[in-house]
C-alpha positions, 0 to 999 in steps of 0.5 A: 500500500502506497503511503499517501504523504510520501505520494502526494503531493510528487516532487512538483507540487501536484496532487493529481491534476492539482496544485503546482507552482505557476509563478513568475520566473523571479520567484523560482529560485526561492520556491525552490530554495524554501522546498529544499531547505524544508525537506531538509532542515524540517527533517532533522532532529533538531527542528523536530524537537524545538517545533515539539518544544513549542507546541507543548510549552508555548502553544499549549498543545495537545488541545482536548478532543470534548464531547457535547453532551447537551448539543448531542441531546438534542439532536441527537448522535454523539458530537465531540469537539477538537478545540483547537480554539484553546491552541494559543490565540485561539484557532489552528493557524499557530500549528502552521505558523510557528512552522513557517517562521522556524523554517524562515529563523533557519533560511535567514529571512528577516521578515515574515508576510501575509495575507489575512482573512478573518485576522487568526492567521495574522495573529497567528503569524505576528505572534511567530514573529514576536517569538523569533523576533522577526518583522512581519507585515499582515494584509487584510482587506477593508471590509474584513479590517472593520469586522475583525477590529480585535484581531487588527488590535491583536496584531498591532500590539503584538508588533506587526505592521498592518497594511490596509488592502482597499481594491477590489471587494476589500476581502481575503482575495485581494489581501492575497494580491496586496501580499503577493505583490510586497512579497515580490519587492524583495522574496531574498530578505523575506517569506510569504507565510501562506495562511492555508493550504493553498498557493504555489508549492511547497506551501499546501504541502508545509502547511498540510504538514504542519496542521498534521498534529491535529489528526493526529492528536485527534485520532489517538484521544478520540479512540481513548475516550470511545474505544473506536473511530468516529463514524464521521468527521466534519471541518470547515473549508475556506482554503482548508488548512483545519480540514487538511489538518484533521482530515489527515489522520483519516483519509485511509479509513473507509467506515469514517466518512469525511465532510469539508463543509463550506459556505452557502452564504446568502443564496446560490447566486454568483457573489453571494456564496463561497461554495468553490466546490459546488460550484466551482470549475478547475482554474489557476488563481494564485500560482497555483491550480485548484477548483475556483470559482470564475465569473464569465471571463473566466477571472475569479468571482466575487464571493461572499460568507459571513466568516472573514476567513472562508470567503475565498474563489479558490481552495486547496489543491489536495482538497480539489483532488480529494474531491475527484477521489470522492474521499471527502463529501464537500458540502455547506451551509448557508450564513443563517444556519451558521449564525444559529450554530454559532449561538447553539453550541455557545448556549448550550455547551458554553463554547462561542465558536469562531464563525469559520468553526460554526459552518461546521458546527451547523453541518454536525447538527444536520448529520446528528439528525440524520444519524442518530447513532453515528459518532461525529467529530468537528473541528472546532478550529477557532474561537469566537471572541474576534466575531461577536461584536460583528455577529451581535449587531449584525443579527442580534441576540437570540431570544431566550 
């Protein structure tokens, strides 16, 4: 049996049809330094073990593998939680994070860059930089600046320079751009720390390999908590580096089936959803090839979600492989039903989830009620403080 992380992706970057590394010539020579120096120094024991050092005394990791009790009650199956919302700052994106800036300390770079979304990776990636003492500048769309104001605070305090993207729809795409184009200024002194599992290779694959320990982690402490594997297992899917990360540990399994759920937004309409795998055609978008969704010129659409960080027309090119496969069954939900997510599993577990997170809470839910019997496990892949002023004045209070 082929070991799947040793076949994909192969030694240019493909995950299938998927993937590669579609880049101006200036960029070569150090994608291809940052793709040797990671399969080198990223092996050896001395990284190894000070990136296990991290994760354990500074990130706080392993997180809990948590079983909702009340939430389960009521509609029924058992669901438990992976908290990567109690990882340091709150969400997954310091697991690929702390990765990509020791890989950086190792190459020499002075400065970290990156797009942000929803603002976690941004913290993520700021909070790297303080640990290693590097610069790092963030770029984050208009719209999603005033959003996400607390994480803008976040990484303002925690000392990186953030840059306002004001073109376009003001979101994750062109904050992507905006980063891209800082990054070609000057990629000797530098590294674009990409927030998923997307780009142009290694980075699906670094980052796939870095969020790795949530599976992993998962797996074990799940089967030690029921004795079993989960029947199913759910994750949100923006670029997909949570789904990647829990995915991971069961791809090979056939009794558990795996849901990237994305989101529906406001309608099926073009603009106003996110659903790249549902609607979406194999494309190219920022140096690399995926499902995207284009409007009639073939350019990447505008998109919409509730969650700063899943509104992006592409997706990562192991996911759009996994998808032909039919590994994992890609589906969403629409911004209402993740608003209602997001105040279920507050209410009754005391857990505010990150907004991203709520899509896939939203979809347990379905499942759980469809398959009353069946064990779901979600990965709750951020916490919810960044979204609540936004969420409140925006749809209100529940009623009691």
């Amino acid at each position: 049996m082929k070991n799947y992380f040793k076949t994909y992706p192969n030694k240019e970057g493909f995950f299938e049809g998927y993937g590669g590394a579609f880049i101006p010539p200036v960029l070569e020579l150090e994608m291809k330094k940052i793709t040797d120096a990671y399969h080198t120094i990223s092996k050896s024991h001395n990284f190894i073990q000070e990136l296990r050092s991290i994760r354990k005394h500074y990130q706080g990791r392993p997180t809990p593998v948590y079983y909702c009790a009340r939430l389960s009650e009521k509609y029924g199956g058992r669901i438990y939680l992976k908290r990567e919302d109690l990882n340091h700052t709150g969400a997954h994106k310091l697991n690929h994070c702390m990765g990509e800036a020791l890989l950086a300390k190792h190459l020499g770079k002075k400065k970290l860059i990156a797009e942000t979304g929803a603002g976690q990776h941004g913290v993520a990636l700021a909070t790297a930089a303080a640990y290693f003492g590097l610069e790092c500048e963030i770029h984050m769309g208009e719209v999603d600046m005033a959003k996400e104001r607390p994480n803008v605070v976040r990484m303002q305090i925690l000392g990186a320079t953030v840059v306002p993207v004001s073109h376009g729809l003001k979101t994750l795409k062109e904050a992507v751009d905006s980063a891209f184009e800082s990054y070609l200024k000057d990629p000797e002194n530098t590294i674009y720390c990409i927030g998923s599992v997307v780009g142009p290779h290694p980075f699906p694959m670094m980052v796939r390999d870095f969020q790795r320990v949530v599976g992993i982690e998962a797996r074990e402490q799940f089967f030690e908590m029921t004795g079993e594997n989960p029947d199913n297992v759910i994750a949100c899917v923006g670029g997909g580096s949570n789904a990647m990360g829990i995915f991971s540990a069961f791809i090979d399994d056939e009794d558990c089936q795996l849901h990237g759920v994305e989101p529906g937004g406001r309608s099926d309409k073009i603009g106003d959803h996110a659903s790249t795998m549902k609607f979406g055609t194999p494309g190219i978008i920022h140096g690399f090839k995926c499902y995207t969704l284009q409007d009639e010129k073939g350019e990447p659409a505008p998109v919409h979600s509730v969650a700063s960080g899943l509104d992006y027309p592409g997706v990562g090119p192991e996911h759009s492989m996994l998808k032909d496969m039919g590994k994992v069954n890609y589906d969403s939900v629409n911004d209402q039903e993740t608003i209602d997510a997001f105040y279920e599993l507050s209410r009754l577990e005391g857990i505010i989830p990150a907004l991203e997170s709520a899509h896939a809470v939203a979809y347990a839910i379905k499942v759980a009620q469809e398959q009353p019997q069946k064990s779901i496990l979600v990965n709750l892949s951020g916490r919810g403080d960044k979204d609540i002023d936004f969420v409140v004045e925006t749809y209100g209070l529940p009623k009691n």
